[in-house]
C-alpha positions in Angstrom: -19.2 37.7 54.3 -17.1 40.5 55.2 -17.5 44.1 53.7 -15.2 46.0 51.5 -15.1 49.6 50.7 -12.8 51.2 48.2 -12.1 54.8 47.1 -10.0 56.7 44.4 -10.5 60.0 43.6 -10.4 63.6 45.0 -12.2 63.7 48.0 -10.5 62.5 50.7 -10.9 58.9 50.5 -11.1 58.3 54.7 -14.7 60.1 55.3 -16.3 58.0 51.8 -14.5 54.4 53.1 -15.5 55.0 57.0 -19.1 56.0 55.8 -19.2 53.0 53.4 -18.1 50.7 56.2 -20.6 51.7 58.6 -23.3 50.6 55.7 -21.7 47.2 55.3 -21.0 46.4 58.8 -24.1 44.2 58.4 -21.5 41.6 56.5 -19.4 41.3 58.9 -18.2 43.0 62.5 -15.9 41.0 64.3 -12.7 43.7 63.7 -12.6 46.5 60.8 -9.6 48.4 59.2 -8.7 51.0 56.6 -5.7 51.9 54.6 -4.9 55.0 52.9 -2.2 56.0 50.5 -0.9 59.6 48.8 2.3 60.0 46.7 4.2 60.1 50.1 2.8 58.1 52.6 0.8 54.9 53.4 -1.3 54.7 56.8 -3.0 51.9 58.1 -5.4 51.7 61.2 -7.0 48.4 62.5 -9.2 47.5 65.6 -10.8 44.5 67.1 -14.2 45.2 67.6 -17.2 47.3 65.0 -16.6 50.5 62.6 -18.0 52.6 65.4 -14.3 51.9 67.5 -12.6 52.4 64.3 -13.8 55.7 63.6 -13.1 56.7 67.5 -9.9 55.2 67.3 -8.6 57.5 64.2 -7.7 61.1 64.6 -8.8 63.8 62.2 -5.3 65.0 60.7 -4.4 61.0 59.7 -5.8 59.6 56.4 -5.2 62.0 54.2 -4.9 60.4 50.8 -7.9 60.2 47.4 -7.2 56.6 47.4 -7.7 54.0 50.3 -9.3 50.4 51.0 -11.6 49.5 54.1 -12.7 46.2 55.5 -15.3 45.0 58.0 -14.4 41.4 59.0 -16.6 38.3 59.6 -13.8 36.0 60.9 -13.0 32.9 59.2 -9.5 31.8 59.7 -7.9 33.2 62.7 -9.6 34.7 65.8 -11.0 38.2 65.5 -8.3 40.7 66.8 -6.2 43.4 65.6 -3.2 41.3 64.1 -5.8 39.4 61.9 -7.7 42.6 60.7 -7.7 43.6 57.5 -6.7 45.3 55.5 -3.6 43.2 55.3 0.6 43.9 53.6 3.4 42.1 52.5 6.2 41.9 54.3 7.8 44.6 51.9 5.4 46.9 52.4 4.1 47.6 48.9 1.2 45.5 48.8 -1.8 46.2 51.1 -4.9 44.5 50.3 -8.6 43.6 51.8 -10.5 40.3 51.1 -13.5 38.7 51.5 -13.4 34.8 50.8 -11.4 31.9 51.5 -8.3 31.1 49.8 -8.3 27.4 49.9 -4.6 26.5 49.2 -3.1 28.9 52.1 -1.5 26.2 53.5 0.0 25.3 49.9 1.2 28.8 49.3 2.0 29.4 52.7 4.6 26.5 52.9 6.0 28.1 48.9 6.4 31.5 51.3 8.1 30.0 54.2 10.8 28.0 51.7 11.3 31.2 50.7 12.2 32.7 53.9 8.7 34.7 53.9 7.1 34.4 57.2 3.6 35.2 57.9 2.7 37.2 60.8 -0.7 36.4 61.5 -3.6 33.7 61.1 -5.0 34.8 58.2 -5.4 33.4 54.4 -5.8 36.8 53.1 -2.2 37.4 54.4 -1.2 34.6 53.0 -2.4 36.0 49.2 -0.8 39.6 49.8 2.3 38.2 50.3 2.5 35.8 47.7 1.7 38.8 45.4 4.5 40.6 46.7 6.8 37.0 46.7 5.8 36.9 42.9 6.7 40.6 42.2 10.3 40.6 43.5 10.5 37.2 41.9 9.4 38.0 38.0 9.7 41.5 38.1 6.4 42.4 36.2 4.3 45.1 36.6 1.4 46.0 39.2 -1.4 44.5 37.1 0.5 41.6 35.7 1.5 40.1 39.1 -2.4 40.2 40.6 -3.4 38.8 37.5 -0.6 36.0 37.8 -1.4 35.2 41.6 -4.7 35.0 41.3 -4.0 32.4 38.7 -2.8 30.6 41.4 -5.3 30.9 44.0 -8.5 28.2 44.9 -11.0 29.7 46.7 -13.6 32.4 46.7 -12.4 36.2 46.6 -13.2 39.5 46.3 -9.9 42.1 47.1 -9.2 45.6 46.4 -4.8 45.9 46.7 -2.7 48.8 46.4 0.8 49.1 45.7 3.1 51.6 47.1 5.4 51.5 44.0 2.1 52.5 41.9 0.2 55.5 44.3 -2.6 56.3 41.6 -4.1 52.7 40.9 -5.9 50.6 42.6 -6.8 47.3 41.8 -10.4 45.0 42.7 -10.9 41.3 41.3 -13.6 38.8 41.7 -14.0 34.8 42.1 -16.9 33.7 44.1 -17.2 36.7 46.2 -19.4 39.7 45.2 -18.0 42.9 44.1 -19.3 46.0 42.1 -17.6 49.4 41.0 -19.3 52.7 41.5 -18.4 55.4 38.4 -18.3 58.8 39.8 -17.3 62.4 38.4 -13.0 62.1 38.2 -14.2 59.2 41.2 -14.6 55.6 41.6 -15.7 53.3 44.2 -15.3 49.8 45.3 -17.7 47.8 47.1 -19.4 44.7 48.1 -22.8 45.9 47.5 -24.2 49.3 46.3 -24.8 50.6 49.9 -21.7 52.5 50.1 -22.0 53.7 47.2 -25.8 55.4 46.4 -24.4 58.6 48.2 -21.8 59.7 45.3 -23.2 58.0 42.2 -26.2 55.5 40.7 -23.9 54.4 38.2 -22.3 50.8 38.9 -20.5 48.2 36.9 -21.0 44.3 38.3 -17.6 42.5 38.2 -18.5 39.3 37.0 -16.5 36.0 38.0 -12.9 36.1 37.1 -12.9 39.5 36.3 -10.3 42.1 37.5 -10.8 46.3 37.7 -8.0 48.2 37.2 -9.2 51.5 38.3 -6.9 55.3 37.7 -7.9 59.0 38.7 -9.2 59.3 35.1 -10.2 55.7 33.7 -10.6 52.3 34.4 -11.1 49.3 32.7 -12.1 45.1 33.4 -10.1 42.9 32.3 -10.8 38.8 32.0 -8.2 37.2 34.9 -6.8 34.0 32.9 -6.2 35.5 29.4 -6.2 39.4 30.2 -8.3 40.2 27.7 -10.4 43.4 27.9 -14.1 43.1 28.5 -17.1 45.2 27.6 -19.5 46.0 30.9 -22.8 47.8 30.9 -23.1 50.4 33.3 -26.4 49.7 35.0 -28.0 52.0 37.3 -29.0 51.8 41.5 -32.6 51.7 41.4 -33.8 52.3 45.4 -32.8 55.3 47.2 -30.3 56.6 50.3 -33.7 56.7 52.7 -34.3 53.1 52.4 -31.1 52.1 53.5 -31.7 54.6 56.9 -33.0 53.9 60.4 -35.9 56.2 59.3 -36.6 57.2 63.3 -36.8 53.5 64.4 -34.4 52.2 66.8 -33.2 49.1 64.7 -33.2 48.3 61.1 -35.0 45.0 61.9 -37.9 47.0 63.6 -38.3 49.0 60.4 -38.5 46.2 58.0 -40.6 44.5 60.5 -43.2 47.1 60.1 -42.6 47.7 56.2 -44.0 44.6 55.4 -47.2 45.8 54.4 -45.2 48.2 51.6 -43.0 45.3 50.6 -45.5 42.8 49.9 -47.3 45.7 48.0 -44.3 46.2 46.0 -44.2 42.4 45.7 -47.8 42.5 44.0 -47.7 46.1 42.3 -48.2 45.1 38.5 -48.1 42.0 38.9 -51.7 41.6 38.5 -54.1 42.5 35.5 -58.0 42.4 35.8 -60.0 41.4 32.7 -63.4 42.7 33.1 -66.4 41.0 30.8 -69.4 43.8 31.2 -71.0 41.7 28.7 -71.7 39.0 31.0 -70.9 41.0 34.2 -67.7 38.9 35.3 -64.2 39.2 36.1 -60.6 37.3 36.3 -57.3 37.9 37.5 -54.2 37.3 35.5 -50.7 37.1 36.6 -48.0 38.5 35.0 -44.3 38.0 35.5 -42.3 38.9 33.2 -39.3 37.6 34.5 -40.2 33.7 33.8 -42.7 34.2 30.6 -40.4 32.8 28.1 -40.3 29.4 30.4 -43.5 28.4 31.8 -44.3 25.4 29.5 -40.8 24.3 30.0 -41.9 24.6 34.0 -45.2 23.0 33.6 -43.8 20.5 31.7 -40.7 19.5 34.1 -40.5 15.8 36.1 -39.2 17.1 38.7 -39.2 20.4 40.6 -36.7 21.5 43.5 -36.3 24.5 45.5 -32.9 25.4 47.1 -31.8 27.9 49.7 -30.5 27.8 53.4 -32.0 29.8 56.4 -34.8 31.9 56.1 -35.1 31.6 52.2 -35.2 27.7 53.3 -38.5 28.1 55.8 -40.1 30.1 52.5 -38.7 27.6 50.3 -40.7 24.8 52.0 -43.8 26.8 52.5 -43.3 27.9 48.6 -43.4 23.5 47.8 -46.5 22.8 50.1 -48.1 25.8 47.5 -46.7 24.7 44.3 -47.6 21.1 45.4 -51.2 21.8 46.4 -52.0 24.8 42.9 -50.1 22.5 40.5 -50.7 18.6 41.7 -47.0 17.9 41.2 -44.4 16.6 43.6 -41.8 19.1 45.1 -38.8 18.5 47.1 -37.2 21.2 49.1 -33.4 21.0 49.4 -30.8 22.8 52.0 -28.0 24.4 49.2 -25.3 23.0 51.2 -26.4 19.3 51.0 -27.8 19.8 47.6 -24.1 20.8 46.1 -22.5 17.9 47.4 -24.9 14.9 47.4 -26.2 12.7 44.6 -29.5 14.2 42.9 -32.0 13.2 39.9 -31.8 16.9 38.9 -31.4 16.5 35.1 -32.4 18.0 31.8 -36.6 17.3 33.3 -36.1 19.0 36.4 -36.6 22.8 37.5 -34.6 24.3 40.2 -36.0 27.2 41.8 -33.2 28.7 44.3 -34.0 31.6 47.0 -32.0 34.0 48.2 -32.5 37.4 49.5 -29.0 38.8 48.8 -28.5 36.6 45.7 -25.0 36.1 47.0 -25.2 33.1 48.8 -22.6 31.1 48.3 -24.0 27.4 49.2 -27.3 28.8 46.8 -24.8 29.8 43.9 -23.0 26.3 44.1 -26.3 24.6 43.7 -27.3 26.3 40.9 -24.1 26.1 38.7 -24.2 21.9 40.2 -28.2 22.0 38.5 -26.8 23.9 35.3 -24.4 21.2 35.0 -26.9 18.4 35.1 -29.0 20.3 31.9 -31.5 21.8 34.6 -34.0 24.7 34.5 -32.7 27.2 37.0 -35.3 29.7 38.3 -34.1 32.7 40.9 -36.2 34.3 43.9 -34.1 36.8 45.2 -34.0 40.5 46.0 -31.0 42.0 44.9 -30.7 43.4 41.4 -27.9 42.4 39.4 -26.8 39.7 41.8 -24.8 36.6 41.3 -28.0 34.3 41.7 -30.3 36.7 39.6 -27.2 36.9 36.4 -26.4 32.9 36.6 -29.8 32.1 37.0 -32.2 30.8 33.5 -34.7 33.1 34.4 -36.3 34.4 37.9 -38.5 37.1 40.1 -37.4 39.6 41.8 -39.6 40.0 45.5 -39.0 43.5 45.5 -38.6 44.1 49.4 -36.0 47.2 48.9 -32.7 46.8 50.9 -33.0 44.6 53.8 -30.2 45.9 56.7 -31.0 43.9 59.7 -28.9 40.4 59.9 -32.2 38.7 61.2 -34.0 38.5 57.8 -37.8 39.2 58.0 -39.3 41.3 54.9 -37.4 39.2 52.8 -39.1 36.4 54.0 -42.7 37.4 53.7 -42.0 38.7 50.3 -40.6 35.6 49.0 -43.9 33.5 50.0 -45.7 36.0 48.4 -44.0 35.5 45.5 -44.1 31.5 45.7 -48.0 32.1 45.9 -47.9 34.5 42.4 -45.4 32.0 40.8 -48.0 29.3 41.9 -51.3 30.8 40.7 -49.9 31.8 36.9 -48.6 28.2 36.3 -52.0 27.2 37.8 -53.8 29.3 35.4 -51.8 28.3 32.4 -51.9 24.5 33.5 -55.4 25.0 34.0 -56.1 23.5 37.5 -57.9 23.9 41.0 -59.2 26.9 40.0 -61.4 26.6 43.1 -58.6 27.3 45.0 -56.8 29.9 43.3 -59.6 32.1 42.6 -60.3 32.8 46.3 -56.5 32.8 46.6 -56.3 35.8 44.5 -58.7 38.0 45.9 -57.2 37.3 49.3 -53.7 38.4 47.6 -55.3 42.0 46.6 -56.5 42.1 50.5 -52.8 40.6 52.5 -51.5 44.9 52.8 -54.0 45.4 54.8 -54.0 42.7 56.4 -50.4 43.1 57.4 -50.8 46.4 58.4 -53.4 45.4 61.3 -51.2 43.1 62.8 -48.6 45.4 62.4 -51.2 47.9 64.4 -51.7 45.9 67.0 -47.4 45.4 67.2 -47.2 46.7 71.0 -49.5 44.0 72.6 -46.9 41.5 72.0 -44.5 43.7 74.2 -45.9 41.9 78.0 -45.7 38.6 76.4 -42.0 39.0 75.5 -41.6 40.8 79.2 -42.8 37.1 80.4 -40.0 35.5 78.8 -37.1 37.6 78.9 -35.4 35.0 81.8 -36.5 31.5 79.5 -33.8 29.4 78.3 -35.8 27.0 75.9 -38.5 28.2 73.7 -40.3 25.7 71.9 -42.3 26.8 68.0 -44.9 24.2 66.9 -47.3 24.2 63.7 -49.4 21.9 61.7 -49.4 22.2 57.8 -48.3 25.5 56.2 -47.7 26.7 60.0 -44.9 24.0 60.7 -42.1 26.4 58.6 -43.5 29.2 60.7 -42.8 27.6 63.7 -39.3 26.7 62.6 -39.0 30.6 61.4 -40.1 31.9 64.4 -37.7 29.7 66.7 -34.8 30.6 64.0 -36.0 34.4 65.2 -35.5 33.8 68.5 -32.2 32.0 68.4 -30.7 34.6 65.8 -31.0 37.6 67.9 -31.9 36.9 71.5 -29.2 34.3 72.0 -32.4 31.6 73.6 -32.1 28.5 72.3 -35.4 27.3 70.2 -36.8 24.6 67.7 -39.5 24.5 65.7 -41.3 21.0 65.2 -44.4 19.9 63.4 -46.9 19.7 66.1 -48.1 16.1 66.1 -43.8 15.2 66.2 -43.9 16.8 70.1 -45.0 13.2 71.2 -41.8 11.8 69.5 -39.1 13.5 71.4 -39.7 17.2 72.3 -42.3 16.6 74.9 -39.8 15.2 77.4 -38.3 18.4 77.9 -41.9 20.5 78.8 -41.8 21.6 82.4 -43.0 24.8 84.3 -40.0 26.6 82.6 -40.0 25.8 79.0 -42.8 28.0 76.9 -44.3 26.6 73.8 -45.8 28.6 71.0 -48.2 27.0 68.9 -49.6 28.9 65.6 -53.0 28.1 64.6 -55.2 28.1 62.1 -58.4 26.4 60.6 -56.7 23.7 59.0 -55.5 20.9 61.5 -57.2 22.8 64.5 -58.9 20.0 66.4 -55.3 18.4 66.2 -53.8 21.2 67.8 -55.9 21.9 70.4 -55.0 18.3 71.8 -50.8 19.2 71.7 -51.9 22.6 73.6 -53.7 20.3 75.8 -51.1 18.1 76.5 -48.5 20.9 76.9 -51.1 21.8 79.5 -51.3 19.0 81.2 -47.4 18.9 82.0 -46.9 22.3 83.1 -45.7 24.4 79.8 -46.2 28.2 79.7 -48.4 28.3 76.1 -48.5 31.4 74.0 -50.8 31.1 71.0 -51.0 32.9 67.5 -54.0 32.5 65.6 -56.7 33.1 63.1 -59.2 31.2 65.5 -59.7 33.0 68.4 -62.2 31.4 70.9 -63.2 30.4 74.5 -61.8 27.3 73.9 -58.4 28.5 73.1 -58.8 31.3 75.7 -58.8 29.3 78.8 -55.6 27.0 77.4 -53.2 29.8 76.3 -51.5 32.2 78.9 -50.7 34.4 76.3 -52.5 34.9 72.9 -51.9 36.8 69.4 -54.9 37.2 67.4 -54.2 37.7 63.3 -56.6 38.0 60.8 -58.1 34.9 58.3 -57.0 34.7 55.2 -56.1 32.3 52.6 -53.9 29.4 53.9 -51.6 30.0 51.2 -51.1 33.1 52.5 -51.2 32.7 56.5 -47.8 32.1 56.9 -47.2 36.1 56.2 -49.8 37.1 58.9 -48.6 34.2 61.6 -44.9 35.3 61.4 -45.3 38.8 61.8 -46.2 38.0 65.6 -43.0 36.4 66.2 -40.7 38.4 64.5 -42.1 40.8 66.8 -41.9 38.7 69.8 -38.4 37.6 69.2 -37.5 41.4 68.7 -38.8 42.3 71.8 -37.1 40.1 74.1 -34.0 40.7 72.2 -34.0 44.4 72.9 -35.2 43.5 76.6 -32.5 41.3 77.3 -29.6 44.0 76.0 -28.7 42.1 72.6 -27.4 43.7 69.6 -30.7 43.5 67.2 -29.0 44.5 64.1 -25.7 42.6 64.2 -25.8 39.9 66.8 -23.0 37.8 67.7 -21.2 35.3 65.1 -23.9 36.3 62.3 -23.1 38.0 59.1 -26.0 39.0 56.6 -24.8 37.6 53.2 -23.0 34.4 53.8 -20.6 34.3 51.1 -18.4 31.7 52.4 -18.7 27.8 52.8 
């Protein structure tokens, strides 16, 4: 989860690593660090705390060196303080390294260390790794490369490092297992980084270090070499495709505010050219065609599958279950929704007959990753919904779509998440067309797809009425989210929402499953928001009524504004009608917003609440 930043080249490698830091502090912000190193001298500055108390905490005249390593910590062994931020050095002093991962065998290696009178000072794994590579170097006397290589041999676990060595002032170093890392090609420059953020600003040109792969980057080359038999290895350079104003505030006060209100560009995006009108002025008619390209090659081998799962964890997961009511309901086949963490370690039927489709917005995810090497194994069809370009899931994946949402900053995930329904509705209709099948439904589904934009964009209009509702709340300790049908994963988004950033503890529950447990717990004091819509509404009406009866505040978003649901609600969200495929995009917007709102009203840290990281790369 944590970010890594490294530079070598002429500028003055402190102003590109701090900059670059700041952009990845979404990974990670529990301490952050940065090490710099010239011919003469090596500096290191650390600080519990975010990149802002780094920067304040450095003065202008330190730092001087072209080639330096930053970190920006999401803590997994040892507590966040200074003695356990990164970047970390041997006890020597020659090796200085960051790390995003876990080294699995510490303790093994750590005990090796100590019966070699090498203590570690702090709580860390990463420690543990620089200072077996600097064990291993006064041990076998080989060179800089050769004892990284030969460590990392060594190591089980997930990494992704950048080391220097004092002894060798003009190299750096950056390897990959399990963690992602890419490298930025500049002019007489090169860059390190965890994702492409810190990089857009010098150079579109970027390399993607591939598992077991190791950089060895110098002022006027580099090359990747393959980390068990050191052999070199061809890359493609590939190219950054979104630009430096997407990845800025843009006027808005948060990042999650912005991508809230993008939403009506992102699902464009999601639809631009992925449509094509055939036109008959023969006999004055018209159809819709899908097109995406990215799983052509592989839809009979879909349509003709046993089985069909969908993996992901958090957000990707509340999509991933409104993307198998969809695919159930177009194609007429079972699907089973999976959490990646379970799905990796428990006993499946996933075999050669079986599809699985696995979501993630940063295509990093590590649980997501491990379930679709475990479905690989078993002779399954691995499909990717993800965001990120030339990401782990999108390169290891059969075949896949990209949603297109542009870089998503805030921690709380929210474009991402209407943009990968979206897509579960596109994915849907094609195999529906080619399968031939409830073309009732999927006509009217398709001209509601052209209309969603717009759609978005007046609820997105409307944003600011949902600001006395939150004003309501601000003091509530409970919030509970409940939904019928395709509304139930929106109820468990928006109470995710809510808990992510606001710190209030929520839970979303099928509405009818109030009576068997959640119901005890409605008082004066705990509000309930119900999302409604056409289907199921008679149903609902009866929970609000008996949410009513017992005292429960009762906010209300829905399609189906009326009297009736008027003189129940205290609060209510009108959104527009639209398919009930596609509802789930208009009914979350509300409570993204909502949970924003209180969050900012209560003082909380939107963008990088507490104990959260964006990409969660670790176990």
């Amino acid at each position: 989860m944590c970010g890594i930043v490294g530079y070598l080249g002429t500028n003055n490698a402190k102003s590109v690593i701090l900059k670059g830091l700041k952009r990845l502090e979404y990974r990670g912000y529990d301490s952050a660090g940065i090490a710099t190193m010239n011919a003469e001298t090596l500096e290191i500055s650390k600080i519990k705390g975010k990149v802002a108390d780094l920067i304040a905490s450095i003065s202008e005249d330190t730092h001087q060196g072209g080639m330096g390593i930053g970190h920006t910590r999401w803590a997994t062994h040892g507590i966040p303080n200074i003695n356990n931020a990164h970047p970390h050095s041997d006890n020597s002093g020659k090796f200085t390294l960051v790390h995003n991962g876990i080294i699995e065998n510490h303790n093994a290696l750590k005990e090796l260390l100590a019966d070699n009178d090498i203590i570690c000072q702090t709580d860390t794994d990463t420690e543990v790794l620089v200072q077996f590579i600097g064990y291993l170097y006064e041990k076998e006397k080989l060179d800089f490369i050769e004892i990284v290589r030969m460590a990392l041999k060594e190591v089980v676990g997930a990494y992704g490092i950048v080391v220097m060595c004092e002894d060798e002032p003009d190299t750096m170093i950056a390897a990959r297992f399990g963690s992602p890392l890419l490298l930025g090609i500049g002019d007489n420059e090169y860059f390190v980084a965890s994702d492409s953020s810190p990089i857009i600003e010098y150079t579109r040109n970027i390399i993607f270090l591939d598992e077991g792969e190791l950089a060895v980057i110098r002022p006027d080359s580099y090359e990747v070499r393959n980390i068990s038999a050191n052999q070199l290895i061809s890359k493609n350079v590939e190219e950054i495709k979104y630009n430096l104003e997407e990845i800025e505030k843009g006027g808005y006060d948060h990042f999650m505010l912005k991508e809230i209100n993008e939403q009506a560009h992102t699902i464009t995006e999601a639809i631009r050219g992925r449509t094509i009108t055939e036109k008959s002025h023969l006999f004055h008619t018209y159809s819709v065609q899908i097109i995406l390209g990215g799983i052509y090659d592989w839809i009979q081998q879909i349509l003709d599958a046993n089985h069909i799962y969908i993996t992901a964890c958090g957000t990707s997961w509340h999509a991933s279950l409104i993307g198998s009511y969809i695919l159930e309901e177009l194609l007429n086949v079972p699907v089973k929704v999976e959490y990646a963490s379970e799905f990796r370690y428990r006993e499946t039927a996933v075999n050669g007959d079986s599809v699985v489709i696995c979501v993630s917005q940063s295509g990093e995810t590590a649980d997501t990753l491990a379930a679709i090497r475990k479905a690989k194994e078993n002779g399954a069809l691995t499909l990717g919904i993800m965001n990120v370009v030339g990401s782990s899931i999108a390169r290891e994946t059969d075949c896949g779509v990209y949603i297109h949402a542009g870089p998503e900053i805030g921690v709380a995930s929210t474009k991402s998440f209407t943009s990968q329904v979206t897509i579960f509705n596109l994915i849907g209709i094609l195999l529906a067309q080619k399968k031939k099948v409830n073309i009732d439904i999927i006509n009217p589904l398709i001209d509601d797809i052209e209309k969603l934009p717009g759609l978005i964009q007046s609820v997105l209009d409307h944003g600011n009425n949902i600001i006395p509702i939150a004003q309501d709340f601000i003091d509530s300790k409970n919030f509970l989210y409940l939904g019928r049908g395709y509304q139930f994963p929106v109820a468990l988004e928006g109470a995710l929402k809510l808990k992510e950033i606001s710190y209030i503890h929520a839970e979303g529950y099928p509405a009818a499953e109030m009576k068997h447990g959640p119901i005890a717990l409605i008082d004066e004091d705990m509000p309930v928001v119900f999302i409604i819509t056409e289907r199921g509404y008679d149903k609902v009406v009866s929970n609000i009524q008996e949410v009513r009866a017992r005292g429960g505040k009762i906010i209300i978003v829905s399609s189906e504004i009326n009297d009736e649901l008027q003189k129940f609600s205290d609060h209510i969200i009108e959104v527009p009608k639209v398919h009930h495929c596609l509802q789930p995009v208009l009914t979350t917007i509300p409570l993204q917003l909502l949970a924003y709102h209180i969050a900012v009203m209560k003082g909380c840290d939107v963008d990088m609440p507490r104990n959260l990281a964006k990409s969660v790369t670790v176990e």
